[in-house]
TILUMKE-452643 format. One record per residue (C-alpha): residue in three letters; x, y negated, z negated. Coordinates in steps of 0.2 Angstrom, whole numbers, padded with zeros to 4 digits, always signed. Layout:
BEGIN
ALAXYZ ...
***
This chain:
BEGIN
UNK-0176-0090-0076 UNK-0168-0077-0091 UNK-0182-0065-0083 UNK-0176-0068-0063 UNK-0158-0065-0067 UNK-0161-0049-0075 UNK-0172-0044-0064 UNK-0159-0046-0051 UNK-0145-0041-0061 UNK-0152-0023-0065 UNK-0156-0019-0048 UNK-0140-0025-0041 UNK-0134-0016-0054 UNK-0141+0000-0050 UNK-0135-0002-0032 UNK-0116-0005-0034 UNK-0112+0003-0050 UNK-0108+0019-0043 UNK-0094+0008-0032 UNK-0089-0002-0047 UNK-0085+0013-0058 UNK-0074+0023-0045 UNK-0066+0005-0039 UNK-0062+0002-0058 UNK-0055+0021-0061 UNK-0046+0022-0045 UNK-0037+0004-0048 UNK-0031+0009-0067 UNK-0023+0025-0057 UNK-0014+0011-0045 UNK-0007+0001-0057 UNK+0005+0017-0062 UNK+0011+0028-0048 UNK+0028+0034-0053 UNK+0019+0038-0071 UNK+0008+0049-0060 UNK+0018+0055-0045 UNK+0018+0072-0049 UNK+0000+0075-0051 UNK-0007+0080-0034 UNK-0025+0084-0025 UNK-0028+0099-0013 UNK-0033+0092+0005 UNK-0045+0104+0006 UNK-0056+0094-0008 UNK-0057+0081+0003 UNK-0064+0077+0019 UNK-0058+0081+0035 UNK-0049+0066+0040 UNK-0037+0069+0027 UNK-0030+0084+0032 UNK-0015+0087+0042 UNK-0018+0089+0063 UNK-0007+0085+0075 UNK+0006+0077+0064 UNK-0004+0063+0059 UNK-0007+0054+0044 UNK+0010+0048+0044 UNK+0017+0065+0043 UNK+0032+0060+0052 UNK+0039+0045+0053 UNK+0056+0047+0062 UNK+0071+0059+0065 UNK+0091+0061+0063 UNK+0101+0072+0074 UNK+0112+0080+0060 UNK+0126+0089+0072 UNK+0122+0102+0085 UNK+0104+0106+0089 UNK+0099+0101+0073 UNK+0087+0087+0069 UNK+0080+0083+0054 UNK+0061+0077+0054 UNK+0055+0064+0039 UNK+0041+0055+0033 UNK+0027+0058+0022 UNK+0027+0077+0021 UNK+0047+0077+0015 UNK+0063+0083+0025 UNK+0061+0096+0038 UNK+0076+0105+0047 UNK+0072+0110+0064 UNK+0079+0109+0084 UNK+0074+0102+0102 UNK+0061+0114+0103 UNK+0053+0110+0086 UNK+0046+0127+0086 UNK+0052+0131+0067 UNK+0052+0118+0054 UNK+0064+0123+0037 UNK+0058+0115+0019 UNK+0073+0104+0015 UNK+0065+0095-0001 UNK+0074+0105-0014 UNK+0078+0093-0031 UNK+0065+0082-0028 UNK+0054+0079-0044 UNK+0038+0089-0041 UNK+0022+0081-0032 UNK+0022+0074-0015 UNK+0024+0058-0018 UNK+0041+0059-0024 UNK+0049+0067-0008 UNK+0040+0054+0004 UNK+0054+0047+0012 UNK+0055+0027+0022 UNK+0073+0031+0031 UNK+0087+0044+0033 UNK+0104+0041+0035 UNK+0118+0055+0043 UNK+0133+0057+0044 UNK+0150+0069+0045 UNK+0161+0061+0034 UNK+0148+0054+0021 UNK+0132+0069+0021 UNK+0115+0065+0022 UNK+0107+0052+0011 UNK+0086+0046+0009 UNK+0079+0034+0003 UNK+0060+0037-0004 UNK+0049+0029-0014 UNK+0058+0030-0032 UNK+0075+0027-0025 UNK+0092+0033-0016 UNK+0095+0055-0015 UNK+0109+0063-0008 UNK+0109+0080-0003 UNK+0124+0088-0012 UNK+0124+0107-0014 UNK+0108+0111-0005 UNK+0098+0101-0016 UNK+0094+0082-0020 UNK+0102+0073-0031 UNK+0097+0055-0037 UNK+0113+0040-0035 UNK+0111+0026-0047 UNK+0110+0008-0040 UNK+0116-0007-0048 UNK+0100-0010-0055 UNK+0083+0002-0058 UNK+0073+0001-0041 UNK+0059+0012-0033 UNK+0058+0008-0015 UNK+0071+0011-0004 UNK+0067+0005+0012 UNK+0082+0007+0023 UNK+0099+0016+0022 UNK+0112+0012+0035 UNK+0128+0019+0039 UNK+0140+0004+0049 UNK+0158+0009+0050 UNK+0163+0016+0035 UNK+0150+0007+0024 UNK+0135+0014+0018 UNK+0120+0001+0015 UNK+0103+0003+0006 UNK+0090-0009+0006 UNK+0076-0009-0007 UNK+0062-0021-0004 UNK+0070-0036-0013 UNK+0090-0030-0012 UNK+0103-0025-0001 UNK+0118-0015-0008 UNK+0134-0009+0000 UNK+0147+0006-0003 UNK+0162+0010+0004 UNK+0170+0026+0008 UNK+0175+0041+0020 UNK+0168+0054+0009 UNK+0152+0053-0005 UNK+0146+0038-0011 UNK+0144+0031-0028 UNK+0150+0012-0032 UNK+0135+0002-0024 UNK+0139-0018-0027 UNK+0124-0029-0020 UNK+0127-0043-0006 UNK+0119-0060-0010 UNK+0106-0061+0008 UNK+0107-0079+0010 UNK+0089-0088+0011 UNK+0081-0088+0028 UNK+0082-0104+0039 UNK+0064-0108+0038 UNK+0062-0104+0020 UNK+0050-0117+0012 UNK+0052-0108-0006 UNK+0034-0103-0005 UNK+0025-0084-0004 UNK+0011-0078+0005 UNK-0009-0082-0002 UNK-0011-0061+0002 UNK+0006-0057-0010 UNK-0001-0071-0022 UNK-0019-0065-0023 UNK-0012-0046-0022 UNK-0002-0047-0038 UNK-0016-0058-0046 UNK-0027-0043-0043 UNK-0014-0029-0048 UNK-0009-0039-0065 UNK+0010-0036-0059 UNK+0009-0056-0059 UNK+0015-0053-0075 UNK+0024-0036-0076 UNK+0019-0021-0084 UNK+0012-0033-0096 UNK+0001-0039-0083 UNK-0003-0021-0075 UNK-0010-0016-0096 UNK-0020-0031-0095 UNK-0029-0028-0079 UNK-0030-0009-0082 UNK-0041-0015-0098 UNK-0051-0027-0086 UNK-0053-0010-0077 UNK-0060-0001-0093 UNK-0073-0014-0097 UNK-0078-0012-0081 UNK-0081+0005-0085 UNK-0090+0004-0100 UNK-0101-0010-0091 UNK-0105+0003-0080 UNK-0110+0017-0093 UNK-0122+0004-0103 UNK-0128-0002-0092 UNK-0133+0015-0085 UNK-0141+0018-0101 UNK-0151+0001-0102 UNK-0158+0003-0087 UNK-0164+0024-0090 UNK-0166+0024-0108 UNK-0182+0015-0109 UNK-0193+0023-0098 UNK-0186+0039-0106 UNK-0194+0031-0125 UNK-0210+0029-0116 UNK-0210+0047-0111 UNK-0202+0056-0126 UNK-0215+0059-0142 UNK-0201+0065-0156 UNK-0198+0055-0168 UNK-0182+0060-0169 UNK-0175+0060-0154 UNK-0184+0045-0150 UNK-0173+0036-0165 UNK-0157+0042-0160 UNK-0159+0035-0140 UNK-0165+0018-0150 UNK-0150+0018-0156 UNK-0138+0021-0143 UNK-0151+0008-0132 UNK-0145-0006-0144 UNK-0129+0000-0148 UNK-0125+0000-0128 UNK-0136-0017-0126 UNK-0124-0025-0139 UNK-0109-0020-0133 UNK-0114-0023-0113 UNK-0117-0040-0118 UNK-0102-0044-0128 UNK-0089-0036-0117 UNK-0099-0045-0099 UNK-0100-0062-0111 UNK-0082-0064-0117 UNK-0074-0056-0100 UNK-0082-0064-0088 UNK-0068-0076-0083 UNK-0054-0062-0079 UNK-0069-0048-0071 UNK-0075-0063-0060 UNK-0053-0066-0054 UNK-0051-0048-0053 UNK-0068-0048-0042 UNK-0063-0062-0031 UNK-0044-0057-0028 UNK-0048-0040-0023 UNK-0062-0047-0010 UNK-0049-0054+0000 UNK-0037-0038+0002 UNK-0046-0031+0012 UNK-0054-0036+0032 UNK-0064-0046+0037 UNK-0059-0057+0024 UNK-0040-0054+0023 UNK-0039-0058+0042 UNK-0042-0078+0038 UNK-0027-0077+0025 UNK-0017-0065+0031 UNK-0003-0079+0037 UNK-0006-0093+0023 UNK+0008-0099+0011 UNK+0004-0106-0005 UNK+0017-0113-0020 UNK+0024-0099-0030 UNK+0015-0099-0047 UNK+0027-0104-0063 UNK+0032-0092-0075 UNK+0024-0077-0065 UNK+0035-0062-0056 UNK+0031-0072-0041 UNK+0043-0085-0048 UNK+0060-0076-0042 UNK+0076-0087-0039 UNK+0079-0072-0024 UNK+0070-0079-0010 UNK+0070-0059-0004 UNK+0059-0055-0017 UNK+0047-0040-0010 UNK+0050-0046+0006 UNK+0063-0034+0015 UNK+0055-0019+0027 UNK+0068-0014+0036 UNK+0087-0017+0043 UNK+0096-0015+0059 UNK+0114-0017+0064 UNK+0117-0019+0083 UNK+0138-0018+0083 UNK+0137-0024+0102 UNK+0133-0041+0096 UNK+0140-0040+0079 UNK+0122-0043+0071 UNK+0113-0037+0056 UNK+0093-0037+0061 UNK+0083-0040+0044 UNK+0064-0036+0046 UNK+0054-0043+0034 UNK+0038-0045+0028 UNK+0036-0063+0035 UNK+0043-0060+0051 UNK+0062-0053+0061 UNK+0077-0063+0056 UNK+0096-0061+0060 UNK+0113-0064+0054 UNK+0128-0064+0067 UNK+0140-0068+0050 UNK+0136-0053+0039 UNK+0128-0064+0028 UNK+0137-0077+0025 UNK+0128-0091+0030 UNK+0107-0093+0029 UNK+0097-0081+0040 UNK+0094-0088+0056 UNK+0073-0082+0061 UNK+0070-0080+0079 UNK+0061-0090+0087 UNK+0048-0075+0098 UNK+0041-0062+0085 UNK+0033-0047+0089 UNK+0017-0043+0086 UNK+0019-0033+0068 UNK+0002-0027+0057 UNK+0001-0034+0040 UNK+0003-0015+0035 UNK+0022-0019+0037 UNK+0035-0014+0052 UNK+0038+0005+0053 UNK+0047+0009+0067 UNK+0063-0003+0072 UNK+0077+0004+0083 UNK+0088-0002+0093 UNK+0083+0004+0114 UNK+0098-0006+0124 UNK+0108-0020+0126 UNK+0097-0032+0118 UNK+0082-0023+0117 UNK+0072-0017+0102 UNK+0058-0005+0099 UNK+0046-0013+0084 UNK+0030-0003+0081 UNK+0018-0006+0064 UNK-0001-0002+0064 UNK-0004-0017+0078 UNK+0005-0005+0091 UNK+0022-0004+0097 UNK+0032-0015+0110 UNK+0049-0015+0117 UNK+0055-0034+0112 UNK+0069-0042+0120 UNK+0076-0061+0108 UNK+0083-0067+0119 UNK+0072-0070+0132 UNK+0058-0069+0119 UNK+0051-0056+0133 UNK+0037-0041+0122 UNK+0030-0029+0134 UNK+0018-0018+0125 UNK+0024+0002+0126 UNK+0007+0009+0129 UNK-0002-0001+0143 UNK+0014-0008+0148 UNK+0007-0025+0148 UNK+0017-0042+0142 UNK+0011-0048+0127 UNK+0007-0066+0124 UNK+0004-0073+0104 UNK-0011-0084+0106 UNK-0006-0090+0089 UNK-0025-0085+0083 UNK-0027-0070+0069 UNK-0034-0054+0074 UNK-0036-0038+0066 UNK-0025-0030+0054 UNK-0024-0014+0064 UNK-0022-0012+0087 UNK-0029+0002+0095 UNK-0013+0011+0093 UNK-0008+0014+0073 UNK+0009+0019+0075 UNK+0016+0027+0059 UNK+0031+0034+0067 UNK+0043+0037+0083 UNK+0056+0049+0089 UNK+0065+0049+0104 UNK+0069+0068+0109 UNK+0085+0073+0116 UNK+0076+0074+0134 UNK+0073+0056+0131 UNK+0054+0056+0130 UNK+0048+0048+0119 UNK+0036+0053+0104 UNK+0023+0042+0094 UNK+0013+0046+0080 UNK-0002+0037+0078 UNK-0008+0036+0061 UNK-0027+0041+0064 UNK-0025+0054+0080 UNK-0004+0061+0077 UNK+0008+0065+0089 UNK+0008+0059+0108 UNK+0021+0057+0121 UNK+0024+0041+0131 UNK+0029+0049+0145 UNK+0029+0069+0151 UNK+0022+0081+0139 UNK+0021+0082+0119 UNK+0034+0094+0114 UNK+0029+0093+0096 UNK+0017+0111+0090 UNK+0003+0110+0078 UNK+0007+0107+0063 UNK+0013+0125+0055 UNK+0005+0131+0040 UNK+0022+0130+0029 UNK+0021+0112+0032 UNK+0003+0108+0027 UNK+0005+0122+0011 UNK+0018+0110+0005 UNK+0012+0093+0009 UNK-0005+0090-0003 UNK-0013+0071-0005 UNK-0007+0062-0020 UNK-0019+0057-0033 UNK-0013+0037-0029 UNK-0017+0040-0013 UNK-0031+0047-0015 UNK-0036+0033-0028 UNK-0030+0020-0014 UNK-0041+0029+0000 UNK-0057+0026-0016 UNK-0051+0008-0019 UNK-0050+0002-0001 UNK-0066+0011+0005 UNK-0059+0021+0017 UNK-0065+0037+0010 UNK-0082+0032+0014 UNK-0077+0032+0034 UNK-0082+0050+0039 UNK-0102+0043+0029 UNK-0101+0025+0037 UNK-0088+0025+0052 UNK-0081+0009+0057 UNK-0093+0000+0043 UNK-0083+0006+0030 UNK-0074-0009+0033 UNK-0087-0019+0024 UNK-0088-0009+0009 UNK-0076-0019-0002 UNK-0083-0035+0002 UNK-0101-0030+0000 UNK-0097-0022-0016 UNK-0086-0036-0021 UNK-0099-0050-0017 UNK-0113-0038-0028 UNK-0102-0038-0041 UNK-0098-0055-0041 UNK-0118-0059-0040 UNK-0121-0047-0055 UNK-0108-0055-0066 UNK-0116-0072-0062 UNK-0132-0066-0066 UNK-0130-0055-0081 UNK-0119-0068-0089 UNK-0132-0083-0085 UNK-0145-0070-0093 UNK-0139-0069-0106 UNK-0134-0085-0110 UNK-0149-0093-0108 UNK-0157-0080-0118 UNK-0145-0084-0131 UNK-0149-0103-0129 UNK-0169-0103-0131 UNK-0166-0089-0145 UNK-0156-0104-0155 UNK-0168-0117-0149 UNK-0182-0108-0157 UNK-0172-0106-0172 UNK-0168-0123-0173 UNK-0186-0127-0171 UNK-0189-0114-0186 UNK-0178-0121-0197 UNK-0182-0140-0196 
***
């Protein structure tokens, strides 16, 4: 058996250790984004379906009329001034901290009296004197997922909080307002947060992150020694100095020992990490994408704010009086402003596991909800979803499906001769009806928008970089990767053991 499973082991081995390393290095780099926000990669390192064309990638992801002619154009490539004929597109991404990620911005808030406000990854900006400046919130968050002018009061909404000022002018005293629980809150989280933060190590904060970062290092080192136990020998057979023959002896057993010890006294936490990350990622995501599971004690998942990580966006329709909260877990509503528990309506529309990203308000009780499963006009009320592309009703079969619809919508803007612009994540811009008014992307735009390192890292992790090699079978490279590596823990810990074993057997039988 000690020979079958490292027989196994070392060819599985040699298979998926390339995967394995990048996986490991590309996670540790995942685990600290702000830390490494300002370090960026040129798009033209990397294949062609990471570069800009046509306003895709998430280039844009909406637009505020600021007065005038002007509209300002936001998203993932910063804050661009142009006009109705988006012929010439001005940088407006002065006072940001340097690197791209740092000017990526989720919402956009203008106004005459109170000035233009985003809100980005890392937190709340104004734009005060030509530049940016960053406003302090009651408490140090990162991700601002919504700011939202009603009346004279300015709210922001991070993904566990909402906060309010108050003001005709600039803003500056934010106090939070308590969101009541959701009707239909069972005090539970979702298996895909659960198994995400498992994976991540933020289960446990930044303690939790340093920990998984180290699981990430042995893996590395697994992967370099075990590289050089499966080369090194036929090397010795090969090599006639006596020397040099010594010294790769050495570094044989010297990586031999620590291979073993490290895969040995690991194994528990590499085989967690292994298993958790499996199921982030289709097919296998799909069957737990809407499961709910206990939150687990003493853990970040164990947060008296049932809001915790679960806020996407926020919409106030002042004809019915009504704040619209859209949520990880579905749309819910509060016709009190927050005084009572959130009521969840009853019809949902169709919203990818990716998380909403457009969600506007289109008439009297209609809304537009787009995300990476498509976008639809959704009217409560009647609980009535028409889907905006083939103009077809949409029906929830209540069965799971994929994480991503034909149409990836990243973004939405509705021009001033009310057509309508959608940009899909994959192919860009394209108009719903009449003619796409939006150019080619210009060359200021794409000079100043390079790819993140963590998103390059994330592209690595999840696969995705191998789509222009494997097309729609990247897909499956997590999991098969994930399922060799879990095969090659198993075996090279049972090889070792047993090996262990029979070695103290024959001692034993020595010594008696």
């Amino acid at each position: 058996m000690v020979n079958f499973f490292r027989k196994y082991h070392k060819w599985f081995s040699l298979f998926a250790t390339i995967f394995i390393f990048f996986f490991a290095v590309s996670g540790i780099i995942l685990n600290h984004r702000e830390m490494l926000s300002q370090v960026d990669i040129n798009r033209k390192l990397l294949p062609p379906g990471y570069r800009y064309n046509n306003w895709n990638l998430a280039a844009v992801k909406g637009a505020v009329k600021a007065g005038g002619d002007s509209i300002l154009v936001y998203g993932n490539t910063g804050l661009w001034l142009t006009d109705s004929t988006f012929k010439t597109f001005h940088d407006l991404n002065a006072g940001f901290p340097e690197g791209i990620d740092n000017r990526k911005i989720n919402t956009l808030s203008w106004s005459p009296a109170s000035g233009l406000y985003a809100g980005t990854l890392f937190g709340l900006y104004h734009f005060h004197g030509g530049v940016w400046v960053k406003t302090a919130l009651p408490v140090d968050v990162t991700r601002v997922v919504k700011v939202l002018q009603v009346d004279d009061r300015l709210l922001v909404m991070t993904r566990s909080n909402l906060y309010v000022a108050t003001g005709a002018s600039r803003y500056h005293d934010f106090s939070e307002i308590p969101v009541p629980k959701g009707e239909d809150s069972d005090g539970k989280v979702g298996l895909f947060k659960t198994l995400w933060v498992i994976h991540s190590g933020e289960i446990y904060g930044f303690a939790g992150k340093l920990i998984v970062d180290c699981v990430g290092i042995v893996f590395i080192i697994l992967c370099i020694t075990g590289l050089i136990c499966f080369f090194v020998p036929s090397r010795l057979k090969r090599l006639k100095d006596s020397i040099r023959r010594s010294r790769l002896k050495r570094l044989n057993r010297t990586s031999l020992k620590l291979h073993n010890v490290l895969g040995s006294w690991a194994i528990i936490i590499l085989l967690v990490n292994t298993t958790t990350g499996i199921f982030l990622r289709p097919p296998l995501l799909i069957p737990i994408a809407g499961e709910r599971v206990a939150k687990l004690k003493y853990t970040e998942l164990d947060n008296p704010n049932p809001w915790f990580d679960r806020f996407r966006d926020l919409l106030y329709d002042k004809e019915q009086g009504r704040y619209l909260v859209a949520t990880s877990e579905g749309v819910y509503y509060s016709d009190d402003k927050f005084s009572s528990d959130l009521k969840i309506f009853p019809v949902q529309p169709p919203v990818s596991v990716m998380g909403i990203n457009v969600f506007e308000k289109t008439g009297p009780g209609h809304y537009l909800v787009g995300s990476f499963s498509g976008i639809f006009d959704w009217e409560p009320a009647t609980g009535r979803t028409i889907d905006c592309i083939t103009r077809t009703g949409y029906v929830d079969t209540g069965q799971g499906g994929p994480p991503f619809g034909n149409v990836t919508v990243a973004g939405y803007i509705r021009c001033s001769n009310a057509a309508s612009v959608i940009f899909d994540y994959a192919h860009g811009a394209f108009a719903l009806e009449g003619k796409n008014p939006f150019p080619p992307v210009p060359s200021s735009v794409i000079a100043a928008s390079p790819m993140s390192l963590w998103n390059t890292s994330l592209e690595i992790h999840t696969g995705r970089i191998f789509e222009p090699i494997l097309g729609p079978f990247y897909i499956l490279v997590v999991p098969l990767v994930g399922l060799a590596t879990l095969f090659i823990l198993v075996s090279g810990f049972l090889a070792w053991w047993l090996a262990k074993r029979r070695t103290a057997k024959r001692q034993a039988i020595l010594n008696s």
